[in-house]
PLY file of the C-alpha trace (Angstrom):
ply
format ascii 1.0
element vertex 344
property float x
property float y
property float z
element edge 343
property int vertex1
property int vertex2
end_header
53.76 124.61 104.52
56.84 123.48 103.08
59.84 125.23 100.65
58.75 122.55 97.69
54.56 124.07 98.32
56.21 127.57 97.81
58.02 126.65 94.30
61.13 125.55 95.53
61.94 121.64 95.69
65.62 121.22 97.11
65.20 117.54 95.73
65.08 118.47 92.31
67.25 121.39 92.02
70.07 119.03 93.72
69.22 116.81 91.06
69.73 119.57 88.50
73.00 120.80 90.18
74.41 117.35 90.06
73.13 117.30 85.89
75.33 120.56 85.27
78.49 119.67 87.44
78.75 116.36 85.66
78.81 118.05 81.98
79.76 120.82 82.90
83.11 119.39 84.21
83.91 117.75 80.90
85.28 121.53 80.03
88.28 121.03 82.60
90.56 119.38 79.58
90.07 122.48 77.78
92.79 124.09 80.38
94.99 120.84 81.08
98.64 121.78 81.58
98.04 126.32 81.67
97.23 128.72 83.72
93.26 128.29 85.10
93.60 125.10 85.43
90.66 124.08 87.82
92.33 121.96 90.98
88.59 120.95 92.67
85.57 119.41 91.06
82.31 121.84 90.96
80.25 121.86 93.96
81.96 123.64 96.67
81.31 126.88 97.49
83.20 128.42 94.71
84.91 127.40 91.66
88.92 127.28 92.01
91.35 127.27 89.39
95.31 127.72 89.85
96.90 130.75 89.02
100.13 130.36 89.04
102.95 129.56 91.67
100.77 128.79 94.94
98.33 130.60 93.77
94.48 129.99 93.42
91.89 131.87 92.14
88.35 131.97 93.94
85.22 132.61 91.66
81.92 132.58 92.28
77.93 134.15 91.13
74.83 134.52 93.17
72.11 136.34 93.01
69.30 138.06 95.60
66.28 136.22 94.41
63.00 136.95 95.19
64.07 139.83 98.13
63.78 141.48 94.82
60.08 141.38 95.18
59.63 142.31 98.46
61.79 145.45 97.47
59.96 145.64 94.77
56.52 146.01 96.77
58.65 147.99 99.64
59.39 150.37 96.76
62.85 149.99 98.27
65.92 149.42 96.50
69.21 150.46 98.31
69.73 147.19 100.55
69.61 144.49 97.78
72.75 145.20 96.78
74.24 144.92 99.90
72.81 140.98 99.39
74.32 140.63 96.42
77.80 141.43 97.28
77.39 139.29 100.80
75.86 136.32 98.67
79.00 136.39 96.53
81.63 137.09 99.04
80.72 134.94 102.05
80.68 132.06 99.83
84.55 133.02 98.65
85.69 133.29 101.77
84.70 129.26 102.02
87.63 128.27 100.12
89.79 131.04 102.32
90.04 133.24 99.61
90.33 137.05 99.75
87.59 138.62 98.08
88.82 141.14 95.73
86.77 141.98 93.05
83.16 142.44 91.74
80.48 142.37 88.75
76.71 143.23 89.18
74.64 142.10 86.68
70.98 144.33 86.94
67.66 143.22 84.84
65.11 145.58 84.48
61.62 145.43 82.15
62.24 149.18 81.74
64.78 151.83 81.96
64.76 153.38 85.56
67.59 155.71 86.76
66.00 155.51 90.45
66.03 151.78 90.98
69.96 151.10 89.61
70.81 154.30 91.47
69.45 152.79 94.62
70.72 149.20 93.60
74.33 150.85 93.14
74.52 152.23 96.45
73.86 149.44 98.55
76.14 146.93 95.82
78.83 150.47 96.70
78.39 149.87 100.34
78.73 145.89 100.22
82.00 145.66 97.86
83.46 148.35 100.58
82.42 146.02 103.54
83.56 143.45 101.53
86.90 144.77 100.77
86.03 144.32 97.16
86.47 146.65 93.68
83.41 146.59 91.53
85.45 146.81 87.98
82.15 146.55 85.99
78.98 144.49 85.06
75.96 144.47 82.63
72.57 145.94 82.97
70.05 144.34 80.99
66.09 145.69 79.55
64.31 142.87 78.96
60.25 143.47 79.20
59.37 140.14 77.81
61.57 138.14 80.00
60.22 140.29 83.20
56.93 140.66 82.15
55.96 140.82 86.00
57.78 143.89 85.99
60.53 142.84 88.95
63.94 142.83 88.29
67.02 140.72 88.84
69.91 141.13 90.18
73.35 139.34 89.65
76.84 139.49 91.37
80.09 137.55 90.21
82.93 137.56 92.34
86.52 136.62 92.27
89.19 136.29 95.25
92.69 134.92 96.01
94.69 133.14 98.06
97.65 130.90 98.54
97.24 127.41 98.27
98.44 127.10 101.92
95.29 129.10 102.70
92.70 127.40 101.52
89.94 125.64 103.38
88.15 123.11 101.96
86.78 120.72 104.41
89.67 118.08 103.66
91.59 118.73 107.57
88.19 118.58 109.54
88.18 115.72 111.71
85.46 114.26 114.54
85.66 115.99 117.98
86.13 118.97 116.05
83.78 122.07 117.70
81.42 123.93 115.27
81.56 127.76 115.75
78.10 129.52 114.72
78.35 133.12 114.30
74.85 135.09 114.11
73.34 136.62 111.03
71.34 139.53 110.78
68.18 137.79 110.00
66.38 136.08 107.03
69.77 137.13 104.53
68.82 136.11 101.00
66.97 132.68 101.40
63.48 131.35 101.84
61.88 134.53 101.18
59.36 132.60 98.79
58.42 130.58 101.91
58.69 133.47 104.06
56.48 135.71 101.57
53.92 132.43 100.67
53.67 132.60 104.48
53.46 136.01 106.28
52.05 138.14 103.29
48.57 135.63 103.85
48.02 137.29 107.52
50.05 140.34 107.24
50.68 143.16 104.88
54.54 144.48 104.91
54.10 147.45 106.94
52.26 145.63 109.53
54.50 144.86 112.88
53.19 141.28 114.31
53.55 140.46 117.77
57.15 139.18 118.29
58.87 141.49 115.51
60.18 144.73 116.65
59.89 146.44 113.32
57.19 146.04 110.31
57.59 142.56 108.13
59.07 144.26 105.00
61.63 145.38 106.98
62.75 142.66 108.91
62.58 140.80 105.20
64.79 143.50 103.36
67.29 143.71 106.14
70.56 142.94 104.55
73.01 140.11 104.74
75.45 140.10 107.08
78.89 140.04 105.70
81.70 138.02 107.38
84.98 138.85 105.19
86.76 140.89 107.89
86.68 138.46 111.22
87.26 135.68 108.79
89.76 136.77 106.74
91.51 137.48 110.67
91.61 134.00 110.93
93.03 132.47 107.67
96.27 132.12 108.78
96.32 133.24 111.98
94.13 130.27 113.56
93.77 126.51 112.80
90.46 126.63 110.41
89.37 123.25 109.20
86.12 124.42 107.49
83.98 127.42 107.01
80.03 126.71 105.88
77.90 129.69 104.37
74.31 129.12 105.80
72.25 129.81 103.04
70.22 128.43 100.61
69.48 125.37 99.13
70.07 123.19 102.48
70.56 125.85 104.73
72.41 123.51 107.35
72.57 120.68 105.15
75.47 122.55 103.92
77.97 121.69 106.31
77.72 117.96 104.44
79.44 120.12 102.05
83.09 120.46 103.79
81.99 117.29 106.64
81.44 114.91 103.51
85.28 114.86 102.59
86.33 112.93 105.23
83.01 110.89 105.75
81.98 113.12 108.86
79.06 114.25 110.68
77.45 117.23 112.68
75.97 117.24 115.65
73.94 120.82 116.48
72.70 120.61 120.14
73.60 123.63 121.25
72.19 126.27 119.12
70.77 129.65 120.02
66.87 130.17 120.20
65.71 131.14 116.15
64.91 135.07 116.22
61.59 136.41 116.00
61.02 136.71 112.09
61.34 132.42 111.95
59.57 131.83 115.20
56.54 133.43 113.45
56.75 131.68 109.68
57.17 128.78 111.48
54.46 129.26 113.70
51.94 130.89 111.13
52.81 128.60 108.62
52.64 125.37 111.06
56.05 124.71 109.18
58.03 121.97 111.08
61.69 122.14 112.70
63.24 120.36 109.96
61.60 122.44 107.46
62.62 125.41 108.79
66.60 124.09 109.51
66.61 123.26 105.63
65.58 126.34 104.34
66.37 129.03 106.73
69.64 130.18 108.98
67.36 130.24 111.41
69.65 133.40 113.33
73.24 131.45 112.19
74.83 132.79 108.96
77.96 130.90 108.99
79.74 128.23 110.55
83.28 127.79 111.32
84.89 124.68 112.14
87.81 124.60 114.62
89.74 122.24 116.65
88.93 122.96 120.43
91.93 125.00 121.50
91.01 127.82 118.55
86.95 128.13 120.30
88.04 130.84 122.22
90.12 132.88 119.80
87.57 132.06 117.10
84.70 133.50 119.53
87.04 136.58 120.29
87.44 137.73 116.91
84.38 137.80 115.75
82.85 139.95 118.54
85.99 142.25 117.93
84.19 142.56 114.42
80.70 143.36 116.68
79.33 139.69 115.37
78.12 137.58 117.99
79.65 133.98 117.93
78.92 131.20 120.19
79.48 127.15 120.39
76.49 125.52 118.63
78.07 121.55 117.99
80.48 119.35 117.20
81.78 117.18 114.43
81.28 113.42 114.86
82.00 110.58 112.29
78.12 109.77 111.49
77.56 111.04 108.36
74.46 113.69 108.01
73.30 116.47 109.74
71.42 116.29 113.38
69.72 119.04 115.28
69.57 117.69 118.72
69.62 114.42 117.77
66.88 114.63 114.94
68.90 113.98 111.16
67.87 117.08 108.74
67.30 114.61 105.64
0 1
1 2
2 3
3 4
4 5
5 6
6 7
7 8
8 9
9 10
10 11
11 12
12 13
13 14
14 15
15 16
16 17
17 18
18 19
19 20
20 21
21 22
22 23
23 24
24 25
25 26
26 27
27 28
28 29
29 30
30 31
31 32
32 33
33 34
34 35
35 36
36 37
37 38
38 39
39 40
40 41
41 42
42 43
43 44
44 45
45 46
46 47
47 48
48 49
49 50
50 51
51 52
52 53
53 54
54 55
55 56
56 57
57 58
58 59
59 60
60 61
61 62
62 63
63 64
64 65
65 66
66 67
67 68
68 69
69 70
70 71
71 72
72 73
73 74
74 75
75 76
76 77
77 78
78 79
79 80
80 81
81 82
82 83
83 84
84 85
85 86
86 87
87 88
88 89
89 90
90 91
91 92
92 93
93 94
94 95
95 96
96 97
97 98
98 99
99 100
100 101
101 102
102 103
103 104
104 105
105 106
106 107
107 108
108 109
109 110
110 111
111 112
112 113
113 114
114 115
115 116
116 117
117 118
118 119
119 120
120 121
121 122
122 123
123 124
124 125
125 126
126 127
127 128
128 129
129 130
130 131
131 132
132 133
133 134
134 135
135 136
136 137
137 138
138 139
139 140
140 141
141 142
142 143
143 144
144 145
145 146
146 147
147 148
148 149
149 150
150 151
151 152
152 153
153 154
154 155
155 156
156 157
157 158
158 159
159 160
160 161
161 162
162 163
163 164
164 165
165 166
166 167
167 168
168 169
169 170
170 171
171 172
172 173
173 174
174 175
175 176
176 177
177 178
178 179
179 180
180 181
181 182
182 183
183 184
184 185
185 186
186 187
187 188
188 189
189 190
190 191
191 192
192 193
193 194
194 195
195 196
196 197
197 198
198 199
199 200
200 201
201 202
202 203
203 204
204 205
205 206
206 207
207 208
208 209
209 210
210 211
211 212
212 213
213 214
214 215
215 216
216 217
217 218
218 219
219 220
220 221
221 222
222 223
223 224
224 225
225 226
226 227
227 228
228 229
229 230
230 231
231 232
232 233
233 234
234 235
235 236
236 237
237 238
238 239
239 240
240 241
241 242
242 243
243 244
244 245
245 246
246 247
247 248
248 249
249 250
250 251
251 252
252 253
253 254
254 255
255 256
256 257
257 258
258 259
259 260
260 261
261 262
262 263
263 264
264 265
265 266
266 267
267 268
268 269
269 270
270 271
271 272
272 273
273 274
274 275
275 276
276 277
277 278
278 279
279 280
280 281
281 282
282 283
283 284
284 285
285 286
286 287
287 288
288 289
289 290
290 291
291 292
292 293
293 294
294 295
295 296
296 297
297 298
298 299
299 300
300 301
301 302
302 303
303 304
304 305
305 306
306 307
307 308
308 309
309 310
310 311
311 312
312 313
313 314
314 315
315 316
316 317
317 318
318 319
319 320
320 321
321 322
322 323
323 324
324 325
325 326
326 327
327 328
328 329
329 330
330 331
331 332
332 333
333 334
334 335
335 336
336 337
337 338
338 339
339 340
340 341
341 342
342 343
């Protein structure tokens, strides 16, 4: 099985993404010479645009995808937001921005007061985490678009920070170490493998061999979010880069902040895949590159140090009761290579 089998073909939504930056772009003149100004082309992890002085402006929107249906079918609701606000603000912190503020956007086919309830706690609970103010959104009936009855759900995100803050990739350099710090399991992407996969054997309440809890719950649990030990290092550690394991890629996102400089990683040393992949991998006879491309496979994000900041970097994120550990280093091949194997 394969993400493109699922639904999903990386190939051709890269294609797509590429489409939309390069007209999308041509709206940059329309704020030449004021304030929101955009000072980096599209395609990092969030759109920046200068705000004055040394300012910059962070802004990016995400959504939760199809966990949706599994909370759908799980007839549980108050985690998905939780997703929302982590898909938003662990790609602002990226740039090494300071996630301030939030919008949900919620689709429904029908009016229920139970699900947004639900939806607003956990999106509540995130922004908090987060460090974030949700100032507002839209919620949206629209039976004929969701004729399937599941729902949609929406974040937009904005944060801050000086231009001496930001981290975009452009200081890494080769011999640099990559820093993986653990996630809390599947997060937000490749649950249409996942689901395509495990719902063929298994229904959601059933606990497999290997999972410590049933399959709907290991798929709902929520994203980790990595604002506080990260915003801890902005400025008080030498950062070169910061990579959001997620979709899309999945570790084919470092080429994201390595590709400025024409650089490389080199993942030998990373930590065996928790339980939940071990099983669509093995149920689904899905192969290691497969499942490096679509999944975090148990390592949400990825910070990228010189070697004297390893240990601090380590320190502060178990201080913050996330696990980080040594997983690779930077080299000047381009691409991406788990134990010696490229990813493309």
């Amino acid at each position: 099985m394969t993400y493109a089998k699922a639904g999903i073909d990386d190939s051709k939504v890269a294609a797509a993404h590429k489409l939309l930056a390069r007209k999308l772009q041509t709206t940059f003149i329309a704020r030449k010479g004021k304030f929101g100004f955009p000072i980096f082309p599209i395609g990092h992890y969030a759109g920046l645009i200068d705000a004055g002085g040394d300012q910059v402006l962070s802004l990016h929107t995400d959504n939760v995808g199809t966990k949706m249906i599994v909370a759908q079918m799980m007839k549980k609701y108050d985690t998905v937001g939780i997703d929302c606000v982590a898909m938003c603000a662990n790609d602002l912190i990226c740039t090494g921005a300071e996630p301030v503020a939030f919008l949900d956007h919620i689709s429904l086919a029908q009016p229920n007061r139970d699900i947004v309830g639900e939806i607003a706690d956990g999106i509540s609970k995130g922004a908090i985490e987060a460090g974030m103010a949700v100032v507002g959104g839209e919620t949206a009936i629209t039976p004929e678009l969701l004729s399937n009855r599941v729902g949609d759900l929406i974040g937009m995100a904005i944060g801050i920070c000086s231009k001496d803050e930001l981290v975009l990739g452009d200081r890494v350099r080769s011999g640099d170490v990559l820093v993986g710090v653990a996630s809390s399991g599947i997060h937000s992407n490749g649950l249409s493998l996942a689901r395509k996969v495990l719902l063929k054997r298994h229904s959601l309440r059933d606990r497999p061999s290997g999972l410590e809890r049933s399959v709907g719950e290991e798929l709902l649990e929520p994203t980790r979010i990595y604002v506080k030990p990260v915003r801890e290092l902005v400025g008080r550690a030498e950062i070169h880069g910061l990579a959001h394991i997620t979709g899309g890629g999945a570790f084919l996102k470092l080429e994201r902040i390595l590709g400025l400089g024409g650089l490389g990683a080199d993942l030998d040393q990373l930590p065996e895949a928790p339980g939940i992949f071990q099983l669509i991998m093995k149920e689904g006879r899905v192969s290691d590159r497969e499942m490096y491309r679509t999944f975090n496979m148990g390592v949400g994000l990825v910070v990228v140090c010189p070697e004297p900041e390893v240990e601090r970097t380590i320190r502060v994120f178990k201080k913050h009761r996330q696990e980080a550990m040594r997983i690779g280093i930077v080299g000047k091949r381009r691409g991406v290579r788990i134990k010696g194997k490229s990813l493309k």
